[in-house]
C-alpha positions in Angstrom: 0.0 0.0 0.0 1.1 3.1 -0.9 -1.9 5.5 -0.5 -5.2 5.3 1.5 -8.0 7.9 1.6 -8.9 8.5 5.3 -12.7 8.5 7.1 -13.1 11.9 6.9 -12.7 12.5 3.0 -10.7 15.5 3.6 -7.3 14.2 3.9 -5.1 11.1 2.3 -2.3 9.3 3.9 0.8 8.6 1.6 3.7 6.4 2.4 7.2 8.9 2.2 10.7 9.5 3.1 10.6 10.2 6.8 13.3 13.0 6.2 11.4 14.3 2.8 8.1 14.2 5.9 9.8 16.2 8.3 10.7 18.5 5.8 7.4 18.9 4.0 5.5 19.4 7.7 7.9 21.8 8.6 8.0 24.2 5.4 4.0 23.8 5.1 1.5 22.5 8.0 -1.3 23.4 6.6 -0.8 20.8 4.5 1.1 17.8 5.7 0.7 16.6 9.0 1.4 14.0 11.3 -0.6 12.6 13.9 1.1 10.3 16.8 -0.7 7.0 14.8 2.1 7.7 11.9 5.1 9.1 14.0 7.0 6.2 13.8 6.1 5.0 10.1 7.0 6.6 7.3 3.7 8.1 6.2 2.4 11.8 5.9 -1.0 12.7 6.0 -1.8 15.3 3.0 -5.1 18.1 3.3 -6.2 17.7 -0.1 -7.9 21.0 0.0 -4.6 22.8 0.4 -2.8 20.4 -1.3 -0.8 21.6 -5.0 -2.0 19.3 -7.4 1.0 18.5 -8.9 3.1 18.2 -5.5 0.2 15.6 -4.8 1.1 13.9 -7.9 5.1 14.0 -7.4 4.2 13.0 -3.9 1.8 9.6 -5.0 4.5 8.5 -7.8 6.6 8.6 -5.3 4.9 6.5 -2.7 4.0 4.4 -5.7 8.0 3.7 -6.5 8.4 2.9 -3.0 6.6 -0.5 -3.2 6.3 -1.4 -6.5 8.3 -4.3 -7.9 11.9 -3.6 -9.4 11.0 -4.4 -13.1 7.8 -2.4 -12.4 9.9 0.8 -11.5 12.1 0.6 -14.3 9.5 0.0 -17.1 8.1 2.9 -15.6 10.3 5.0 -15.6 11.7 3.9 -19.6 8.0 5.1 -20.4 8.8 8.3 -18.4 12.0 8.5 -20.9 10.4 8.4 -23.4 7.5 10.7 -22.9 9.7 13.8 -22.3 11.6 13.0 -25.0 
């Protein structure tokens, strides 16, 4: 898992860097936020309605790359090759 939309439809939880976490939380909490449940994983809880769309996305691919499978990743990103080319 990489992602989950929590019970009050207002927020998601995304699986992250603890150091890229800390970081995010401390240049915008308004945004990211963590509560004691996810202080010792490495997850961040995102506001969606403050949230920059494409941070969001940067921040999901990311979570995605973190657990998906090795041949996975790099098809993926051959495909991201090749789109910016």
């Amino acid at each position: 898992m990489f992602a989950r939309e929590r019970e009050d439809g207002e927020t998601i939880a995304v699986k992250i860097d603890r150091g890229e976490r800390d970081a995010l939380v401390a240049m915008q909490p308004g945004t990211f936020v963590v509560t004691p449940h996810y202080e010792n994983h490495p997850w961040v809880i995102v506001r969606l309605a403050s949230v920059d769309p494409d941070e969001l996305a940067e921040l999901l691919t990311e979570a995605w790359r973190m657990t998906a499978a090795k041949r996975t990743r790099e098809r993926f990103d051959a495909e991201r090759v090749l789109d910016q080319s």
